[in-house]
Structures are given as structure tokens and as C-alpha cells.
C-alpha positions as CSV (number, residue, x, y, z in Angstrom):
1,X,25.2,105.3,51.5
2,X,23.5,105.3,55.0
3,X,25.1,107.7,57.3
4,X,25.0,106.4,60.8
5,X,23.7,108.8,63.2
6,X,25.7,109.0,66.9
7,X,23.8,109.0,69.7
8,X,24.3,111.6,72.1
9,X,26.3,110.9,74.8
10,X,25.2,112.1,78.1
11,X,26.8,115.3,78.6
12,X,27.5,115.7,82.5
13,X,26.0,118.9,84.0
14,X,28.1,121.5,84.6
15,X,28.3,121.1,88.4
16,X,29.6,117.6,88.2
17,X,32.4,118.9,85.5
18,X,32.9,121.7,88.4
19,X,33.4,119.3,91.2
20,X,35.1,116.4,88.9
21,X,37.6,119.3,88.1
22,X,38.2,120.8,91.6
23,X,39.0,117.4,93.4
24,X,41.7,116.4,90.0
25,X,43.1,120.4,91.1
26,X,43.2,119.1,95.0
27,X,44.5,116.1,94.1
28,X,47.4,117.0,91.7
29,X,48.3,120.3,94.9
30,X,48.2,117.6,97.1
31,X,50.9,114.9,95.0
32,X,53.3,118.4,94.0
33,X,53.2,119.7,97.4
34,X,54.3,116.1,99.2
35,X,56.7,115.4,96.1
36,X,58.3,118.6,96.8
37,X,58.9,118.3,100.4
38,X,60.6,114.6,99.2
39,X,62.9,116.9,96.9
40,X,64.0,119.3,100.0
41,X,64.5,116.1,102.5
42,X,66.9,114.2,99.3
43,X,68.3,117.5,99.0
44,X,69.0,118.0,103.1
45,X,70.3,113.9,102.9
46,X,72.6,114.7,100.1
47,X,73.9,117.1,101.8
48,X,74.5,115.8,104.4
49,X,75.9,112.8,103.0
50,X,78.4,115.2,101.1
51,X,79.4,116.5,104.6
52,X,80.4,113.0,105.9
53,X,82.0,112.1,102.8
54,X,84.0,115.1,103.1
55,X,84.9,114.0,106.8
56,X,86.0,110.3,105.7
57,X,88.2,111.4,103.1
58,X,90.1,113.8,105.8
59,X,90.5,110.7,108.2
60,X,91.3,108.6,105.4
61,X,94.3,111.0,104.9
62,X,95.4,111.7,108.2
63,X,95.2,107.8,108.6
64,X,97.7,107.8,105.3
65,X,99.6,110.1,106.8
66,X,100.3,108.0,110.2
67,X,101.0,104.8,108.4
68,X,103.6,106.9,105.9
69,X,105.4,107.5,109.2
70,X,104.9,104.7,111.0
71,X,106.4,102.8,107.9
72,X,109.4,104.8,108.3
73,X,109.8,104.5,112.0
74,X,110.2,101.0,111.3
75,X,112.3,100.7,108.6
76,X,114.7,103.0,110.6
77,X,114.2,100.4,113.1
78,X,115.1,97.9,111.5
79,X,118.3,99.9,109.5
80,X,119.2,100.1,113.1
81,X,118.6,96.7,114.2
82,X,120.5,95.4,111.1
83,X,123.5,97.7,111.8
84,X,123.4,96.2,115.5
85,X,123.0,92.7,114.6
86,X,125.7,93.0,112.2
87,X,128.3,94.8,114.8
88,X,127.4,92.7,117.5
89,X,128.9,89.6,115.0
90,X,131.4,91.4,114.2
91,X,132.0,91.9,117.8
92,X,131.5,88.1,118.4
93,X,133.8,87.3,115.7
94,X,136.9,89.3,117.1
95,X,136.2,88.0,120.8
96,X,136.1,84.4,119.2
97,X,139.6,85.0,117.5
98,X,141.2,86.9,120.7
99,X,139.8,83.9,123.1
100,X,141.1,81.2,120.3
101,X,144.6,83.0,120.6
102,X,144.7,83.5,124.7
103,X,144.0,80.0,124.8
104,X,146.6,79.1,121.9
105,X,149.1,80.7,124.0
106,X,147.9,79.4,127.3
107,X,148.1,75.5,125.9
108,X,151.9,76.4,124.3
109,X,152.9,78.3,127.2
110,X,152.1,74.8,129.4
111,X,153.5,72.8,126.8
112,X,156.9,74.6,128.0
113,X,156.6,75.0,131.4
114,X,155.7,71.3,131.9
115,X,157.8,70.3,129.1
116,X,155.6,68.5,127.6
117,X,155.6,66.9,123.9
118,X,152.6,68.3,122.3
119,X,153.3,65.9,119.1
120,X,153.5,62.9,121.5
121,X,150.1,61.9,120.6
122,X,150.4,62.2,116.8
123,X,153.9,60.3,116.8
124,X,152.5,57.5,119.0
125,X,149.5,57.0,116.6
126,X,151.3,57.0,114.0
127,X,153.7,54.3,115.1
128,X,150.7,51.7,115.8
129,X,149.8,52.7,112.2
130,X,152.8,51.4,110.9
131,X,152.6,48.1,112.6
132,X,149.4,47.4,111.7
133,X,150.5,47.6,107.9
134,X,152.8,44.8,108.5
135,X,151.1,41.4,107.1
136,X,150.8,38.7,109.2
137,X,151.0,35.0,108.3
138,X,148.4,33.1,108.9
139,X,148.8,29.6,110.5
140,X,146.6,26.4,109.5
């Protein structure tokens, strides 16, 4: 078998390596040093963030809070209207029947002092009633 021989590969001098090797070292200082101030400015935005959070949540309750009452405020308005409502009715209903009966008494208490026949009327109609039952013969 035939053994093949590598060719030496150019081995850079030792003051390239150097230099090669210094500006990688600057290079990776350079990325950790401006990835670390990106960790301290995400850690000053969270933060912050946590802070406002904080601040919503406490409106969001006070706001709760308002609306709780404010939802009671006008159901008791409302109890109140309803109760109102339904004694003013009642009220209405009563001053109906009294003015039904003053004026009942008022119409019967003419009937007497004028003497008059409150039934006229009825018996009247009732009398051309009855003699419009009565058939009539017809005449050719």
C-alpha cells in the first residue's frame, strides 16, 4: 500500500495567531459588554412595566369598587321608584272611586231635587222596542 504523504499546511506565524487571537478577545468583550447592558435595560423595562401593572390592577379595583356601589345606588332607586309608582296608583285608584261616588251622589241627589225619572230613558227605549216587534203586513 502507498501511503499518501500530506502536505504541509502553511502554518501562520506566531504574530498573526497573536493578532488573529486578540481582535476574536475584542470582539467577543465588545458583543458581552453591549449584550449585558441589553440585559440591565430589559431588566429596568420589566420593572417598570411591573410597576404600571401594579398601578392598573389598583384602578381596575377602585373602578370595581365604584360601579359595585353605583349598582346599588340604583337599584335602591329604582326600589324607590317602584314603591312610588305603585302608591301613587294606589293613590289614583282611591281618588277615582271617591270622585265616582261624589259624583254618584251628586247625579241622585239631582234626580230628587228636580224630581226627575232617572229610568225615564230606559223605559222609553224599551217601549219603541216593543213596537217594533210587532209584524207588519205588507200591502201589494
Amino acid at each position: 500500500p502507498q501511503v499518501q504523504q500530506q502536505s504541509p499546511q502553511p502554518l501562520p506565524q506566531p504574530s498573526q495567531d497573536a493578532g488573529i487571537s486578540m481582535d476574536l478577545l475584542q470582539n467577543l468583550m465588545d458583543t458581552c459588554t453591549t449584550l449585558t447592558r441589553r440585559v440591565e435595560l430589559l431588566e429596568q423595562d420589566k420593572i417598570a412595566q411591573s410597576m404600571e401593572i401594579s398601578k392598573l390592577k389598583q384602578r381596575v379595583k377602585k373602578l370595581e369598587k365604584r360601579n359595585k356601589l353605583k349598582d346599588v345606588v340604583i337599584e335602591d332607586a329604582k326600589d324607590v321608584a317602584v314603591e312610588k309608582s305603585a302608591d301613587a296608583k294606589d293613590g289614583q285608584d282611591a281618588d277615582i272611586d271617591e270622585n265616582a261616588n261624589i259624583q254618584g251622589r251628586t247625579v241622585e241627589s239631582q234626580a230628587q231635587i228636580y224630581k226627575i225619572d232617572l229610568e225615564h230613558a230606559n223605559k222609553v227605549l224599551s217601549m219603541q222596542d216593543e213596537e217594533e216587534s210587532e209584524p207588519v203586513e205588507l200591502q201589494e
